[in-house]
N, C-alpha and C positions, 0 to 999 in steps of 0.2 A: 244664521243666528244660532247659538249654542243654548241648551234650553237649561236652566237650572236643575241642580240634581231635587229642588224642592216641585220644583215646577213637572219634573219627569214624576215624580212619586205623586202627585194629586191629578195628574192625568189617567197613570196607571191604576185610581182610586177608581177615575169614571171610567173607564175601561173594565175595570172589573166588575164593579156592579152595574153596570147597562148591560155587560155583556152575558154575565151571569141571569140578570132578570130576562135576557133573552132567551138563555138557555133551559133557560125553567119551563119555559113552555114550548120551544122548538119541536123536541120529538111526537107531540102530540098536533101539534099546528103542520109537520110534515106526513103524517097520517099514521106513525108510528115505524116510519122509517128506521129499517136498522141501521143504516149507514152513522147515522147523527147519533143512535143510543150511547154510546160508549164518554160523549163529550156532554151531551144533554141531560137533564134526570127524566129519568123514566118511571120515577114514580115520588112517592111525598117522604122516603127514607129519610133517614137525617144522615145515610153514605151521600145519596144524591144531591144533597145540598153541598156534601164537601166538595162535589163535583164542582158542583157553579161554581163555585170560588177556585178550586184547584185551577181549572182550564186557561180562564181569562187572564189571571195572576201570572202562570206558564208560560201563555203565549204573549205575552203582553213583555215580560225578563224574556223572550229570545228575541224579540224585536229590539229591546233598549239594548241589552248586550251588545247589539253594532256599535250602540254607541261609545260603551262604557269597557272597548276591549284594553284601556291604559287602568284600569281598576281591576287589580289581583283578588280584590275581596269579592267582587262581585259577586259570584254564585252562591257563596257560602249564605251571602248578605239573603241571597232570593231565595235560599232554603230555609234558613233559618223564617223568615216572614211568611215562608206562605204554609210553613207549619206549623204558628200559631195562629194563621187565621184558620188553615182548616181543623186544628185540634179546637181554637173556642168554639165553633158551632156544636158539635155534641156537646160541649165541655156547660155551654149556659143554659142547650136545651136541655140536657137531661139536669141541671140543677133547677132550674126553673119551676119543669115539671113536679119536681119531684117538690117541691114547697106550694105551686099550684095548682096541679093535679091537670090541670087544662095546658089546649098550644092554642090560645087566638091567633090569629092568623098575622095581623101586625105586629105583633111580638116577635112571630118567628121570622118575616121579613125583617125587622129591627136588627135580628140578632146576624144576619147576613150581612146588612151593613155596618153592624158596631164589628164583627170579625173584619173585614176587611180594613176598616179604619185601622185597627188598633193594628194589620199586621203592616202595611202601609206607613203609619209610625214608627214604628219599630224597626223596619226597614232602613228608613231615613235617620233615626238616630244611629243605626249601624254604620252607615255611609259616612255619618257628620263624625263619628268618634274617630280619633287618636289613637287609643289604644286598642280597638277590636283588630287582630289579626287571625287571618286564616290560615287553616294549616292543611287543607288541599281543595283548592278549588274546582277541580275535575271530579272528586271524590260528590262534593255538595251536587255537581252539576247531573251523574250517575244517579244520585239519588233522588233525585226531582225526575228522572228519565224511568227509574224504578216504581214507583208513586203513580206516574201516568201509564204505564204497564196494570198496575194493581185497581187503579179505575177502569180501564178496556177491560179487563180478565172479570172484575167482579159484574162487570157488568152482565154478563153472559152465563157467567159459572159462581152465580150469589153465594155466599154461605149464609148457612140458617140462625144467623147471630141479629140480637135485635138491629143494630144501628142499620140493619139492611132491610129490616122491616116495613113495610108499608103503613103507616096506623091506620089510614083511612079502610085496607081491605085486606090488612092480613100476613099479603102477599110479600117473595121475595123477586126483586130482579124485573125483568121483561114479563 
């Protein structure tokens, strides 16, 4: 059974956020395991939420890719989505904030899964058009490969910028 391309993108929805809410709390539920830091958040940044969305979204387009190797747009389609869902999560947390001075806490869950929705959408109307053509799909697929480089590396070797911040303690990194 061939699974529709709408049906492949609202699995890949629950995939991402089940997997991401799993990953939110992995490195602390495996005792601080460094093996997991790199894929997991390690602390309440708002880099480490791009994680949870970055990972699941990643691993999730190299699995469907089996399926989808008669579609040339494909990569372009999964970079272009999964960096707007990881650009919305700063992009409504720090607006947000910055109009309510506070993060409740379901808000900021909210905004994990309004990112992924919308980059999920957006995905899928990429897929559905006509006219979207790609102009190197090995290029998209490097740069998604780049991105996941840049989550490992930060993870270890933070820089002192806030979105790497901790709010709860401060801190950057591990």
């Amino acid at each position: 059974m061939k699974l529709s391309m709408d049906l492949w993108q609202w699995l890949g929805f629950g995939v991402t956020t089940f997997g991401g809410t799993i990953l939110h709390f992995l490195y602390d539920w495996l005792g601080n395991a460094v093996w997991i830091a790199p894929f997991s958040g390690v602390n309440e940044s708002t880099w480490e939420h791009m994680k949870l969305l970055f990972w699941p979204m990643f691993i999730f387009a190299t699995v469907q890719s089996f399926f989808f190797k008669d579609r040339k747009e494909f990569w372009t389609v999964k970079l272009r989505g999964i960096l707007l869902g990881i650009t919305l999560i700063p992009v409504i947390f720090y607006v947000y904030n910055g109009v309510i001075g506070r993060s409740p806490d379901w808000l900021n869950i909210a905004i994990f899964f309004i990112s992924a929705a919308a980059a999920y959408l957006y995905e899928t109307r990429l897929f559905k058009s006509d006219s979207f053509r790609p102009r190197s799909p090995r290029v998209a697929f490097v740069a998604l490969c780049i991105i996941a480089l840049l989550f490992v590396v930060f993870t270890f070797a933070t820089p002192k910028l806030r979105i790497f911040m901790d709010p709860l303690t401060g801190t950057y990194g591990i």
